[in-house]
C-alpha positions, 0 to 999 in steps of 0.5 A: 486504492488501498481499499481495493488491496484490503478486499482483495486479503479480505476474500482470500482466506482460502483458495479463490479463483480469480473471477470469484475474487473479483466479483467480490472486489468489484470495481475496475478490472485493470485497476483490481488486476493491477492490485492482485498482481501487487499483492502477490509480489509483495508476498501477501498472496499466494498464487496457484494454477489449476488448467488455465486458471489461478487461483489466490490465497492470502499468505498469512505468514510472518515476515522475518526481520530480513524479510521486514528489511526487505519491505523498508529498503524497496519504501526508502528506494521509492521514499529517495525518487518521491524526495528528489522529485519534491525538491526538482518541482518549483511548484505542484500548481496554484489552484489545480494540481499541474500533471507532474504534481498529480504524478507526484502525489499519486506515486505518494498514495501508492506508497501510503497504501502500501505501507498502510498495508503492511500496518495493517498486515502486521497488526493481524499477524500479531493477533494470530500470535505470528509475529509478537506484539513488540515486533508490530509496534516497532515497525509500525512506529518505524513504517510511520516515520517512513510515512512522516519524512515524505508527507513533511517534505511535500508539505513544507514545500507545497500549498498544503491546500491542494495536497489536502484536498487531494489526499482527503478524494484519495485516501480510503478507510483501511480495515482488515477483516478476518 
Protein backbone atom coordinates (compact mmCIF):
# COMPACT_ATOMS: atom_id res chain seq x y z
CA UNK A 1 0.00 0.00 0.00
CA UNK A 2 2.96 2.22 0.43
CA UNK A 3 2.36 3.26 -3.35
CA UNK A 4 -0.88 4.86 -2.46
CA UNK A 5 0.83 7.09 0.40
CA UNK A 6 3.66 7.99 -2.01
CA UNK A 7 0.69 9.40 -4.63
CA UNK A 8 -1.09 10.90 -2.19
CA UNK A 9 2.30 13.37 -1.26
CA UNK A 10 3.03 13.21 -4.89
CA UNK A 11 -0.39 15.44 -6.06
CA UNK A 12 -0.44 17.47 -2.76
CA UNK A 13 2.29 20.00 -3.41
CA UNK A 14 -0.55 22.69 -3.10
CA UNK A 15 -3.95 22.70 -1.94
CA UNK A 16 -6.39 19.72 -3.44
CA UNK A 17 -9.45 19.00 -2.67
CA UNK A 18 -10.34 15.72 -1.56
CA UNK A 19 -12.23 14.23 -4.81
CA UNK A 20 -9.48 15.87 -7.19
CA UNK A 21 -6.93 14.01 -5.16
CA UNK A 22 -8.47 10.89 -5.45
CA UNK A 23 -9.28 11.02 -8.98
CA UNK A 24 -5.38 11.16 -9.18
CA UNK A 25 -4.61 8.36 -6.72
CA UNK A 26 -7.21 6.16 -7.86
CA UNK A 27 -7.62 2.83 -6.51
CA UNK A 28 -9.94 1.78 -3.79
CA UNK A 29 -11.70 4.70 -1.95
CA UNK A 30 -11.95 3.06 1.84
CA UNK A 31 -8.30 2.16 1.29
CA UNK A 32 -7.26 5.62 -0.32
CA UNK A 33 -9.31 7.63 2.51
CA UNK A 34 -7.62 5.30 5.14
CA UNK A 35 -4.44 6.35 3.91
CA UNK A 36 -5.02 10.23 3.34
CA UNK A 37 -6.18 10.07 7.07
CA UNK A 38 -2.71 8.21 8.04
CA UNK A 39 -1.03 10.72 6.37
CA UNK A 40 -2.52 13.88 8.10
CA UNK A 41 -2.00 12.19 11.31
CA UNK A 42 1.52 11.28 10.68
CA UNK A 43 1.93 15.10 9.93
CA UNK A 44 2.74 14.71 6.47
CA UNK A 45 -0.30 16.52 5.06
CA UNK A 46 -2.00 19.58 6.01
CA UNK A 47 -5.90 19.73 6.15
CA UNK A 48 -8.21 22.78 5.32
CA UNK A 49 -11.72 23.18 5.28
CA UNK A 50 -13.60 25.38 2.93
CA UNK A 51 -17.94 24.76 3.45
CA UNK A 52 -18.21 21.06 3.57
CA UNK A 53 -14.99 20.31 1.83
CA UNK A 54 -11.34 19.53 2.69
CA UNK A 55 -8.68 20.10 1.08
CA UNK A 56 -5.01 18.70 1.60
CA UNK A 57 -1.33 19.79 1.00
CA UNK A 58 1.62 18.34 1.61
CA UNK A 59 3.77 19.44 4.76
CA UNK A 60 7.10 19.89 3.84
CA UNK A 61 8.65 20.87 6.99
CA UNK A 62 11.41 19.33 8.84
CA UNK A 63 10.81 17.21 11.61
CA UNK A 64 12.70 18.21 14.71
CA UNK A 65 14.67 15.80 16.51
CA UNK A 66 11.65 15.62 19.11
CA UNK A 67 9.43 15.32 16.63
CA UNK A 68 11.90 12.19 15.07
CA UNK A 69 11.58 10.82 18.39
CA UNK A 70 8.24 10.97 18.43
CA UNK A 71 7.98 8.88 15.03
CA UNK A 72 10.56 6.19 16.46
CA UNK A 73 8.97 5.91 20.09
CA UNK A 74 5.06 5.36 18.03
CA UNK A 75 7.43 2.41 15.56
CA UNK A 76 9.01 0.74 18.82
CA UNK A 77 5.43 0.62 20.50
CA UNK A 78 4.11 -1.13 17.42
CA UNK A 79 7.87 -2.89 16.58
CA UNK A 80 7.24 -4.52 20.72
CA UNK A 81 3.23 -5.79 19.65
CA UNK A 82 4.64 -7.05 16.16
CA UNK A 83 7.58 -9.11 18.44
CA UNK A 84 5.33 -10.29 21.06
CA UNK A 85 3.03 -11.37 18.53
CA UNK A 86 5.94 -13.43 16.54
CA UNK A 87 7.20 -15.09 19.65
CA UNK A 88 3.09 -16.09 21.11
CA UNK A 89 2.51 -17.86 17.07
CA UNK A 90 4.04 -21.67 17.01
CA UNK A 91 3.52 -21.32 13.36
CA UNK A 92 2.18 -18.63 10.56
CA UNK A 93 1.22 -21.74 8.21
CA UNK A 94 2.72 -24.57 5.96
CA UNK A 95 1.96 -23.83 2.78
CA UNK A 96 -0.55 -20.91 3.21
CA UNK A 97 -0.50 -18.38 5.44
CA UNK A 98 -2.92 -19.17 8.52
CA UNK A 99 -5.35 -15.75 9.51
CA UNK A 100 -3.30 -14.66 12.28
CA UNK A 101 -0.11 -14.97 10.28
CA UNK A 102 -1.44 -12.89 7.57
CA UNK A 103 -2.62 -10.54 10.38
CA UNK A 104 0.84 -10.49 11.48
CA UNK A 105 2.49 -9.87 8.37
CA UNK A 106 0.01 -7.19 7.07
CA UNK A 107 0.49 -5.17 10.59
CA UNK A 108 4.54 -5.54 9.49
CA UNK A 109 3.97 -4.09 5.71
CA UNK A 110 1.82 -1.44 7.46
CA UNK A 111 4.91 -0.79 9.34
CA UNK A 112 7.55 -1.24 6.53
CA UNK A 113 5.44 1.34 4.54
CA UNK A 114 5.43 3.70 7.21
CA UNK A 115 8.90 3.96 7.69
CA UNK A 116 9.82 3.81 4.28
CA UNK A 117 7.66 6.92 4.18
CA UNK A 118 9.64 8.70 6.51
CA UNK A 119 12.84 7.22 4.43
CA UNK A 120 11.47 8.73 1.69
CA UNK A 121 10.42 11.71 3.28
CA UNK A 122 13.48 12.82 4.86
CA UNK A 123 15.69 12.20 1.66
CA UNK A 124 13.26 14.99 0.21
CA UNK A 125 13.71 17.52 2.69
CA UNK A 126 17.23 17.15 2.76
CA UNK A 127 17.23 18.02 -0.70
CA UNK A 128 15.00 20.97 -0.04
CA UNK A 129 18.15 21.99 2.29
CA UNK A 130 15.07 21.30 5.26
CA UNK A 131 17.01 19.05 7.46
CA UNK A 132 20.85 18.48 6.26
CA UNK A 133 22.20 15.48 4.93
CA UNK A 134 23.62 14.10 8.05
CA UNK A 135 20.57 14.22 9.98
CA UNK A 136 18.57 11.89 6.68
CA UNK A 137 21.63 9.26 6.71
CA UNK A 138 21.32 8.85 10.62
CA UNK A 139 17.76 8.23 10.64
CA UNK A 140 17.43 6.27 7.80
CA UNK A 141 20.24 4.18 9.12
CA UNK A 142 18.32 4.23 12.39
CA UNK A 143 14.73 3.52 10.93
CA UNK A 144 16.70 0.49 9.15
CA UNK A 145 17.70 -1.18 11.82
CA UNK A 146 14.19 -0.60 13.15
CA UNK A 147 13.21 -2.37 9.96
CA UNK A 148 15.96 -5.07 10.48
CA UNK A 149 14.89 -6.16 14.20
CA UNK A 150 11.38 -7.02 13.27
CA UNK A 151 12.04 -8.79 9.40
CA UNK A 152 15.19 -10.85 11.74
CA UNK A 153 12.76 -12.14 13.98
CA UNK A 154 9.93 -13.17 11.66
CA UNK A 155 12.42 -14.58 9.59
CA UNK A 156 14.52 -16.73 12.09
CA UNK A 157 11.28 -18.01 13.23
CA UNK A 158 8.95 -18.63 10.17
CA UNK A 159 9.05 -20.43 6.81
CA UNK A 160 10.94 -17.92 4.94
CA UNK A 161 9.00 -19.15 1.94
CA UNK A 162 5.49 -17.86 2.59
CA UNK A 163 6.70 -14.60 4.48
CA UNK A 164 8.72 -13.98 0.92
CA UNK A 165 6.39 -14.74 -1.25
CA UNK A 166 3.93 -12.54 0.36
CA UNK A 167 6.12 -9.59 0.77
CA UNK A 168 7.33 -10.10 -2.79
CA UNK A 169 2.70 -9.60 -3.80
CA UNK A 170 2.80 -6.93 -1.14
CA UNK A 171 5.78 -4.80 -1.38
CA UNK A 172 5.42 -1.47 -3.74
CA UNK A 173 7.98 0.66 -5.38
CA UNK A 174 8.57 3.92 -3.26
CA UNK A 175 9.20 6.77 -5.42
CA UNK A 176 8.55 10.45 -4.48
CA UNK A 177 8.30 12.81 -7.05
CA UNK A 178 8.58 16.58 -6.59
Amino acid sequence: MTGKYDKILEFTPTWISTNALFLKVGGNKAEFLRKLKEAESDGYIEVKQEGNKKFYKRNDNGDSELGFQSIITMMEWNQNVELDKIKELTTIGHKTLTDEGKELLDHVQDQVDRAYMVIVRMNYQSKLKVINQRTANERTERLQQHIDKTMKALTSKFNNDLIREYFQNHVKNLEFKI
